[in-house]
VOBA-1610 file (N, C-alpha, C; in pm, whole numbers, padded with zeros to 5 digits, always signed):
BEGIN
Unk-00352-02399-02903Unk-00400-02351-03032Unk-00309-02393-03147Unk-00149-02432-03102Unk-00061-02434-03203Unk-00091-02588-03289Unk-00157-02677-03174Unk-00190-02796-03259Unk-00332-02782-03374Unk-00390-02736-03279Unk-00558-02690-03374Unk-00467-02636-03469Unk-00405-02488-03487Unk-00358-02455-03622Unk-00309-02567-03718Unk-00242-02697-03702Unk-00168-02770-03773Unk-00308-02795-03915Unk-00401-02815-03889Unk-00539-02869-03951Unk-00551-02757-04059Unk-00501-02639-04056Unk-00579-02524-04095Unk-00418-02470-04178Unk-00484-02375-04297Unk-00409-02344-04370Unk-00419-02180-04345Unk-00385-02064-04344Unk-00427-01869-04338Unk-00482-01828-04521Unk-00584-01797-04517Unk-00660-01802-04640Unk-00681-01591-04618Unk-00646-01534-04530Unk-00730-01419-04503Unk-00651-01345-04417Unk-00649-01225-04404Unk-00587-01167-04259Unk-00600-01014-04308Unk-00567-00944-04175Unk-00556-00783-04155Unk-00470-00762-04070Unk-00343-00707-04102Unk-00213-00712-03965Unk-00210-00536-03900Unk-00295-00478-04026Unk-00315-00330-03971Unk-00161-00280-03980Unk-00035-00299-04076Unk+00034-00249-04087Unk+00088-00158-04221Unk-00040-00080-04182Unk-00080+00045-04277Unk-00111+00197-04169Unk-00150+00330-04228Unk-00208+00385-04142Unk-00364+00433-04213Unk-00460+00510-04158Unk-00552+00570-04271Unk-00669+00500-04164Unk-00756+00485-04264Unk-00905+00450-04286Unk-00864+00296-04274Unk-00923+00232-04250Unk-00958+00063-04277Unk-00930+00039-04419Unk-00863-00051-04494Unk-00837-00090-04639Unk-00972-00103-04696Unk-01008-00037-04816Unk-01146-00060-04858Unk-01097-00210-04935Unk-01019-00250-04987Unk-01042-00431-05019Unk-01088-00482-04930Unk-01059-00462-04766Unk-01118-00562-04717Unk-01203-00576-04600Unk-01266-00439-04612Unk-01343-00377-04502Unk-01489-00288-04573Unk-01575-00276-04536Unk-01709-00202-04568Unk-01741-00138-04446Unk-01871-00070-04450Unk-01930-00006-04330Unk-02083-00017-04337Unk-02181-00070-04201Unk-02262-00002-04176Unk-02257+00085-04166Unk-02396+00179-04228Unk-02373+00333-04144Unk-02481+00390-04149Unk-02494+00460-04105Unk-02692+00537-04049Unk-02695+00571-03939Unk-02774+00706-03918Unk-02806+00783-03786Unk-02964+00742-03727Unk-03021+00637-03816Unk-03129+00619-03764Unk-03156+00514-03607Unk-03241+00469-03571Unk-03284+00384-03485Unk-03247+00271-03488Unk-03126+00188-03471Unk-03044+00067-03504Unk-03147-00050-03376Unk-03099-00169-03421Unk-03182-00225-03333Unk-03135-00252-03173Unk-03212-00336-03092Unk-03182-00354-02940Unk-03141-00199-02859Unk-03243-00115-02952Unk-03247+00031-02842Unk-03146+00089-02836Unk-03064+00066-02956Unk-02924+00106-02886Unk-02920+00273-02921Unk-02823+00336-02872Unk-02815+00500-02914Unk-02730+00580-02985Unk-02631+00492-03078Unk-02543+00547-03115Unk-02572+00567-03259Unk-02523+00654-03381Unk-02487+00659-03473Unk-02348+00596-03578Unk-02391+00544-03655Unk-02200+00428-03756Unk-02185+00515-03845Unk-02025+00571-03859Unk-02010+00649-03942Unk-01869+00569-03956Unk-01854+00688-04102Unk-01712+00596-04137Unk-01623+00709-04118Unk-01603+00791-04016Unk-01525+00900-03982Unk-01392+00846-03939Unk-01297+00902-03967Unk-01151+00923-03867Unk-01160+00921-03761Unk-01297+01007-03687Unk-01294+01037-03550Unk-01315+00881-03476Unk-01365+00802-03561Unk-01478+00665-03510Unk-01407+00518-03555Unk-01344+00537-03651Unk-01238+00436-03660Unk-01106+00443-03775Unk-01015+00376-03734Unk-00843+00431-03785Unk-00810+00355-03766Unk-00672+00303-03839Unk-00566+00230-03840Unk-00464+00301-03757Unk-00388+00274-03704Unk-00217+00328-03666Unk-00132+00261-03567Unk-00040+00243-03595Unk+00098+00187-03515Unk+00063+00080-03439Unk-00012-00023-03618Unk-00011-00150-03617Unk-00159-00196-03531Unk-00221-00075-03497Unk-00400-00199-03447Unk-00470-00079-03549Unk-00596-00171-03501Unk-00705-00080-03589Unk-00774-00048-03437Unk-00848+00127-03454Unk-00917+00180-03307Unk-01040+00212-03385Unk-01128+00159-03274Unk-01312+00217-03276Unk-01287+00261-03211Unk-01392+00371-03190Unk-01436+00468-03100Unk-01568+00486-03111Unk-01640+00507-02951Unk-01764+00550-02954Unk-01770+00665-02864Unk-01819+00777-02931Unk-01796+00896-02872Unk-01901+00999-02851Unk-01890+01061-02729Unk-02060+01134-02754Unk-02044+01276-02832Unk-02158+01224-02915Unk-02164+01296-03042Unk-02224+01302-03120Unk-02331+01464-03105Unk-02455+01473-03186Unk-02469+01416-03330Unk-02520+01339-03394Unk-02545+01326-03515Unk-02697+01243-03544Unk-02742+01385-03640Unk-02896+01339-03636Unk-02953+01368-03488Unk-03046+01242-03474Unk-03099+01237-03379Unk-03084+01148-03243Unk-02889+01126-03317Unk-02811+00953-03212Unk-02772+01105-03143Unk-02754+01049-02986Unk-02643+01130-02886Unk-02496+01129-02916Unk-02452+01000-02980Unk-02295+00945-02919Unk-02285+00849-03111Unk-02163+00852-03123Unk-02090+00839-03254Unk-02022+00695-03220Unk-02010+00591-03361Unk-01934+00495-03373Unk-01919+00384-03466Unk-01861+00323-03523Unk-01829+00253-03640Unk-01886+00101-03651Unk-01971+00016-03736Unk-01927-00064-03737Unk-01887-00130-03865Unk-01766-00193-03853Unk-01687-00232-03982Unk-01759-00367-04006Unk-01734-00421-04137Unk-01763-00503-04177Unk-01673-00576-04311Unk-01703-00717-04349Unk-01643-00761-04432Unk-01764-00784-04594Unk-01880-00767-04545Unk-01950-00803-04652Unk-01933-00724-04799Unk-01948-00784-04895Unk-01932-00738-05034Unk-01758-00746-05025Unk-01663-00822-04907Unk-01564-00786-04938Unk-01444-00936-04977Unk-01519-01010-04833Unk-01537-01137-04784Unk-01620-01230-04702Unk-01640-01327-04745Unk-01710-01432-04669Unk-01670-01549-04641Unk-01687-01643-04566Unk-01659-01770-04498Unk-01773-01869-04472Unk-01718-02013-04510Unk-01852-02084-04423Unk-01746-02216-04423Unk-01714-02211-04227Unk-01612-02278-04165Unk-01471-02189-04145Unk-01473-02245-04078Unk-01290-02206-04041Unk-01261-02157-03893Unk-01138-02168-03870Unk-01081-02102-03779Unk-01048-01941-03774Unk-01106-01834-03664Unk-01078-01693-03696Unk-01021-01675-03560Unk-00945-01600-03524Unk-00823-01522-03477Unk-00838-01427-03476Unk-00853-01335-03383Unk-00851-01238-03301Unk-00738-01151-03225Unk-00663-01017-03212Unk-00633-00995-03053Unk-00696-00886-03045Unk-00738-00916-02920Unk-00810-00767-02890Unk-00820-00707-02774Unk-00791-00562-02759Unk-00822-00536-02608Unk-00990-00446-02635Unk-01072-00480-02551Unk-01207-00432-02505Unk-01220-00273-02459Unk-01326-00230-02478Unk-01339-00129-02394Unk-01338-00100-02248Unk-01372-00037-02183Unk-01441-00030-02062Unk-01478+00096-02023Unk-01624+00078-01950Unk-01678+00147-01930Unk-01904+00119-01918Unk-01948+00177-01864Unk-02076+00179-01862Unk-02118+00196-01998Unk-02225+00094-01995Unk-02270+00168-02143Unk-02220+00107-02296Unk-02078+00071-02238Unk-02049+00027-02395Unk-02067-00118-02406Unk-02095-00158-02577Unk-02100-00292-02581Unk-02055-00329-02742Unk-01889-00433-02694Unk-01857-00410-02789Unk-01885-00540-02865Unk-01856-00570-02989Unk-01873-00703-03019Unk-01783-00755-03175Unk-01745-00844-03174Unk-01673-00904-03322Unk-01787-01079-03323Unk-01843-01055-03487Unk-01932-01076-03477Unk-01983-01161-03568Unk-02042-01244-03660Unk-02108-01278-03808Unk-02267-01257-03834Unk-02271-01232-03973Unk-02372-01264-04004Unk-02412-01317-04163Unk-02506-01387-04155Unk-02478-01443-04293Unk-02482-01349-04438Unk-02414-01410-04524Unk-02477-01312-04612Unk-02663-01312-04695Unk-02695-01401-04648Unk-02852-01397-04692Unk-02907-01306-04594Unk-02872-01217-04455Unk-02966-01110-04449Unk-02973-00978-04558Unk-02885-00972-04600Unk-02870-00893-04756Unk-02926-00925-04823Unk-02995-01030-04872Unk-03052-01066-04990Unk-03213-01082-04937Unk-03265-01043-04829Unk-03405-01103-04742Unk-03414-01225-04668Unk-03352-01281-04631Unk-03348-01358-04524Unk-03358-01315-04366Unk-03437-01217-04304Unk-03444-01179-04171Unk-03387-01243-04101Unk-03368-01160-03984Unk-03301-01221-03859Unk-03402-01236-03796Unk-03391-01310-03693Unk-03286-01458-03677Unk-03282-01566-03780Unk-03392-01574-03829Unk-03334-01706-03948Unk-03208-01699-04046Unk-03146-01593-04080Unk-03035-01589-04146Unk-02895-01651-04065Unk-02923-01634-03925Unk-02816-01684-03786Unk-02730-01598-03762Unk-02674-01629-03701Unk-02587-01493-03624Unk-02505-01570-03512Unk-02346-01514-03549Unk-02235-01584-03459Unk-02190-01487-03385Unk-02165-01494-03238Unk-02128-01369-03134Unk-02019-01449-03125Unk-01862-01402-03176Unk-01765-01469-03138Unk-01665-01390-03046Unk-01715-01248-03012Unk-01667-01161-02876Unk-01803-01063-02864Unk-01805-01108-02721Unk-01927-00979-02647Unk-01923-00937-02569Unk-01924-00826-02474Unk-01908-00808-02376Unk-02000-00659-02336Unk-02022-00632-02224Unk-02119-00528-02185Unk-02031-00449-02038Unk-01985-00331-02096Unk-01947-00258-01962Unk-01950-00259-01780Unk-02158-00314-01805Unk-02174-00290-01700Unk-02157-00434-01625Unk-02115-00562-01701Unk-02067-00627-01599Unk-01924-00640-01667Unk-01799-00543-01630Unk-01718-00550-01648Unk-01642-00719-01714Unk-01581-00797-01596Unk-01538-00911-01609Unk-01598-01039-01621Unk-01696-01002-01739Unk-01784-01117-01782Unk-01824-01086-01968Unk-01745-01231-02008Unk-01794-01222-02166Unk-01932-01316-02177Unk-01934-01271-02305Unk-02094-01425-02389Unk-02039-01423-02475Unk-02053-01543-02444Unk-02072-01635-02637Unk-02172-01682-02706Unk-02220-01661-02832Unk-02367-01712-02870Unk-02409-01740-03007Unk-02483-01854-03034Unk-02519-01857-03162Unk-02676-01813-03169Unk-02724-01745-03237Unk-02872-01738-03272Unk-02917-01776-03382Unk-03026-01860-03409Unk-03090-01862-03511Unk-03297-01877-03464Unk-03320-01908-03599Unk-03481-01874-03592Unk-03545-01947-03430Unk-03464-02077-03405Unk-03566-02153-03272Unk-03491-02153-03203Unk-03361-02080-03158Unk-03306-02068-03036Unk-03193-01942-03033Unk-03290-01858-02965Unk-03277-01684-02958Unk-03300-01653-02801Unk-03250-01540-02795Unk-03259-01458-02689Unk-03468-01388-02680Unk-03519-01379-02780Unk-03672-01369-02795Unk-03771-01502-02796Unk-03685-01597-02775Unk-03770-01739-02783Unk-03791-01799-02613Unk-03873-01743-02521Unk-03815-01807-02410Unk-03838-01974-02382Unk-03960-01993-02496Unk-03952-02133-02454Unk-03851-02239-02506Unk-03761-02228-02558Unk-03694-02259-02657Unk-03510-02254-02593Unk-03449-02371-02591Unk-03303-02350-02542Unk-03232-02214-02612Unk-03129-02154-02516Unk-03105-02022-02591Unk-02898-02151-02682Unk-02853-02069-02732Unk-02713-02079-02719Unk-02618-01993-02664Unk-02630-01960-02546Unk-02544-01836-02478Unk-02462-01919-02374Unk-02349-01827-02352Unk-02247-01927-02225Unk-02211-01766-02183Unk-02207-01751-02054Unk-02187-01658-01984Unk-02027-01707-01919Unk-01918-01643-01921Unk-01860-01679-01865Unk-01742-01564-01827Unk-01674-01565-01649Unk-01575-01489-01617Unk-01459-01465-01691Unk-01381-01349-01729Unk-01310-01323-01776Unk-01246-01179-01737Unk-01151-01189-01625Unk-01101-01088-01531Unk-01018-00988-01613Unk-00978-00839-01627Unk-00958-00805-01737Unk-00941-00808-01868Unk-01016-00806-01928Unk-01035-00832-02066Unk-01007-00691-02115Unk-01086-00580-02054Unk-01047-00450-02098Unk-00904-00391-02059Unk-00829-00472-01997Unk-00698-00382-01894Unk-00552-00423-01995Unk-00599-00518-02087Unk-00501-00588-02193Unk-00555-00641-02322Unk-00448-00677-02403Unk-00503-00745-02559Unk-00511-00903-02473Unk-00582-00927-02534Unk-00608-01117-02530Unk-00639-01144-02653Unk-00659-01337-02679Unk-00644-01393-02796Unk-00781-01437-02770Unk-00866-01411-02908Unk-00973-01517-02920Unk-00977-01550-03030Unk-01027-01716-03032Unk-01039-01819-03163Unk-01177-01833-03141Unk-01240-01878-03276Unk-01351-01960-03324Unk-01299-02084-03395Unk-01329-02184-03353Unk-01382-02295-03519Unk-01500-02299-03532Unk-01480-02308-03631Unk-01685-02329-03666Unk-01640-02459-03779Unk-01704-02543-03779Unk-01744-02657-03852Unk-01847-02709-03893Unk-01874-02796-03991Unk-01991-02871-04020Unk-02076-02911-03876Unk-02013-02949-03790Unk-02082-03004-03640Unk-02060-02910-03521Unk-02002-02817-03511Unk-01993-02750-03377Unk-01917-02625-03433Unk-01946-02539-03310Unk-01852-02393-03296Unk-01796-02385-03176Unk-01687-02394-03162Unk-01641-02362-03002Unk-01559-02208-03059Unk-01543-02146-02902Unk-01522-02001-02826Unk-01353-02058-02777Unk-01283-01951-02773Unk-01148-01967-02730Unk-01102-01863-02636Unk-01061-01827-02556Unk-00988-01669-02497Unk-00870-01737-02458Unk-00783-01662-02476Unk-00627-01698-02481Unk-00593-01893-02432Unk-00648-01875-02626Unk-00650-02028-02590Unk-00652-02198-02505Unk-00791-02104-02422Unk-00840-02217-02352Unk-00988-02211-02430Unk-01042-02335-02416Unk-01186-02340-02431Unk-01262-02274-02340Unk-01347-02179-02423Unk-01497-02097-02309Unk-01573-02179-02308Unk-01665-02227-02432Unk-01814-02320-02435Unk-01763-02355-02624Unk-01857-02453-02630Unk-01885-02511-02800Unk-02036-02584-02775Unk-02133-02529-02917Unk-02216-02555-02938Unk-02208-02677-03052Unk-02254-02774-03019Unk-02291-02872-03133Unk-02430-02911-03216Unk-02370-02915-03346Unk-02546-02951-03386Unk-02585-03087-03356Unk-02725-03049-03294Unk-02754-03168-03275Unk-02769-03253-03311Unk-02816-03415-03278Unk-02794-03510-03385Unk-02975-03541-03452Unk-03057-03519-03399Unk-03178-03488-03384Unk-03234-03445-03531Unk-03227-03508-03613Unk-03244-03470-03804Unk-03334-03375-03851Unk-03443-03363-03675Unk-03542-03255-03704Unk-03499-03119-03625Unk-03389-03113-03553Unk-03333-02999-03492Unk-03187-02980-03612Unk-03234-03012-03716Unk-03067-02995-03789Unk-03164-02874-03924Unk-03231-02791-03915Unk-03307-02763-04018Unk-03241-02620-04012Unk-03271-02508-04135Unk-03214-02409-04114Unk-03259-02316-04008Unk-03449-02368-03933Unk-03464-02290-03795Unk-03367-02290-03716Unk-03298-02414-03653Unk-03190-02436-03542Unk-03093-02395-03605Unk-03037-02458-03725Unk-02855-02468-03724Unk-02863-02385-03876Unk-02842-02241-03888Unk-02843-02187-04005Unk-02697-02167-04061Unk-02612-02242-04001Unk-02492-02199-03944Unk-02393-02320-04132Unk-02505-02340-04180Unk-02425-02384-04307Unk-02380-02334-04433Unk-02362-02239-04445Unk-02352-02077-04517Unk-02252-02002-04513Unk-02224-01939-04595Unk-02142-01787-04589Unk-02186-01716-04513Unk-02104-01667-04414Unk-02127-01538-04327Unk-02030-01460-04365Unk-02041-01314-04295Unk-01914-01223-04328Unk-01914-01178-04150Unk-01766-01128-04132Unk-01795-01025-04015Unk-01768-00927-04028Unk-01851-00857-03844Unk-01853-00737-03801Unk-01753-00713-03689Unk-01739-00581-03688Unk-01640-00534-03565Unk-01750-00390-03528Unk-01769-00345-03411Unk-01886-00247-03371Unk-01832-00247-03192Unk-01881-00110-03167Unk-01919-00029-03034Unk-02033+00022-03047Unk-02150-00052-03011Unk-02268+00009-02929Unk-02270+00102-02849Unk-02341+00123-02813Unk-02390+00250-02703Unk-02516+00217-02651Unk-02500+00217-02518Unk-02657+00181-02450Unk-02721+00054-02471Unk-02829+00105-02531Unk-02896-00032-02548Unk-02942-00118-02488Unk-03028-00231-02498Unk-03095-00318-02420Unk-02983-00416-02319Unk-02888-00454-02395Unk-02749-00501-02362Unk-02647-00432-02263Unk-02629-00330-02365Unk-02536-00212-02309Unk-02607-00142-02202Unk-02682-00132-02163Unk-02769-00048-02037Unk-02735+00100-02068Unk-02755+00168-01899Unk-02718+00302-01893Unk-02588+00346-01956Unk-02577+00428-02009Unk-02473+00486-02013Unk-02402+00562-01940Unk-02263+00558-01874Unk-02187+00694-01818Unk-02092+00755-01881Unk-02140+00831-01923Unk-02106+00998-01993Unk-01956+01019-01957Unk-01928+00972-01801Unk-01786+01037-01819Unk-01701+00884-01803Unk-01744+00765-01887Unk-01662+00704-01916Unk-01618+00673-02049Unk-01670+00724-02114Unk-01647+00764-02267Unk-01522+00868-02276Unk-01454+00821-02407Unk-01507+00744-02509Unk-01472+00603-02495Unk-01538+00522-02552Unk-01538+00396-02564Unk-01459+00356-02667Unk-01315+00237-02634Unk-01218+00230-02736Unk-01234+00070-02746Unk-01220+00033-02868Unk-01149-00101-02916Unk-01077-00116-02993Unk-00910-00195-02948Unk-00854-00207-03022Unk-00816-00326-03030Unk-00779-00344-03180Unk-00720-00453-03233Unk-00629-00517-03311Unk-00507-00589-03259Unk-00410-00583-03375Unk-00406-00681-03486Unk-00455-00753-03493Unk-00481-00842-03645Unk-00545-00929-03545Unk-00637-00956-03737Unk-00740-01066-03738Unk-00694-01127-03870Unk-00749-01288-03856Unk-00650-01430-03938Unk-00764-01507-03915Unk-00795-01571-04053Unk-00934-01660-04086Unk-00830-01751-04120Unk-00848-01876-04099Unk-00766-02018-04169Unk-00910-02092-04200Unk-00892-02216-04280Unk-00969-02280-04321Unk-00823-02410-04344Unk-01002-02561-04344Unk-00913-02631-04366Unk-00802-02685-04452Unk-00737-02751-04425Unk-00604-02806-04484Unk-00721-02933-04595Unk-00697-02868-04702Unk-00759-03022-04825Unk-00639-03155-04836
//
């Protein structure tokens, strides 16, 4: 990674060496007790109980916990209205949850779903995913309008791949994202990289929406189509993280 960094300049970061709430410069929140999508069951609040800074990471929590008409409580942070990107290298450490049920994810999305651009055509970068119930296994994925997880006729962009505690320690994950490709990193080896194709009619914003400002997310699901069953007594569901670092290129 130390050579990839040489290319790239630190334009951005969060070292979490504060305590409190998330810095409102450089953090926002989803939040709503309603019906979120992919079935999931939790409620995003911007509580203490659900996410905090201290002694240097930032902690989610997803916790069961009436609100409204969600069972189980949890945060997801965001950068929009705060910051955005289109390209660069992002940096990660993070240790995962574990447990049934949870599904955590660090994430993008562009900023045109804010403005009416629906999903999937707005695109969407999964640059950590993971699902409880197969413990030692991440995805990586890009979505946009013609190659989704709802398109079956249609190539997906997903890479399934082993990754033996992920929840039992912090690990490192990178993105680049570029004009031509996105590759996946975990303690700096290559997972998978998607390239756009060369195909002038697969380069349109259906396939590759991926030329834009996005912002990210940090989130704990609950349940869900992804997340499956839940078990009750493996909660609460924690993620922590000690800084995140966006670089962009060197002009």
């Amino acid at each position: 990674m130390d050579n990839l960094k040489n290319d790239y300049h630190l334009v951005w970061s969060d070292e979490f060496d504060y305590e409190g709430l998330p810095t409102s410069e450089k953090w926002n929140y989803d939040l709503g007790n309603h019906q979120w999508a992919n079935r999931e069951l939790q409620a995003y609040t911007d509580r203490p109980d659900n996410v905090y800074v201290k002694d240097g990471r930032l902690t989610i929590t997803a916790r069961k916990e009436q609100d409204g008409e969600r069972e189980y409580t949890s945060t997801r942070l965001t950068t929009y209205h705060r910051q955005s990107w289109q390209y660069g290298l992002f940096e990660f450490r993070v240790k995962l949850p574990k447990g049934f049920g949870s599904w955590p994810a660090v994430w993008m999305l562009s900023d045109a779903i804010k403005t009416g651009t629906p999903w999937p055509l707005c695109g969407e970068i999964d640059i950590i995913e993971h699902a409880g119930k197969n413990q030692d296994q991440m995805f990586f994925s890009l979505h946009s309008d013609k190659h989704n997880h709802t398109r079956k006729e249609s190539e997906r962009y997903t890479v399934f791949k082993e990754f033996p505690g992920v929840s039992d320690d912090y690990h490192d994950y990178h993105m680049e994202w570029t004009p031509d490709y996105v590759e996946f990193y975990v303690d700096g080896v290559s997972a998978c990289r998607f390239n756009k194709s060369e195909d002038i009619e697969d380069q349109s914003e259906k396939s590759w929406p991926f030329d834009q400002p996005f912002y990210l997310i940090f989130n704990i699901a609950v349940g869900g189509s992804m997340g499956g069953v839940v078990v009750e007594a493996d909660l609460p569901f924690l993620m922590e993280v000690e800084h995140v670092r966006v670089y962009q290129k060197k002009q």
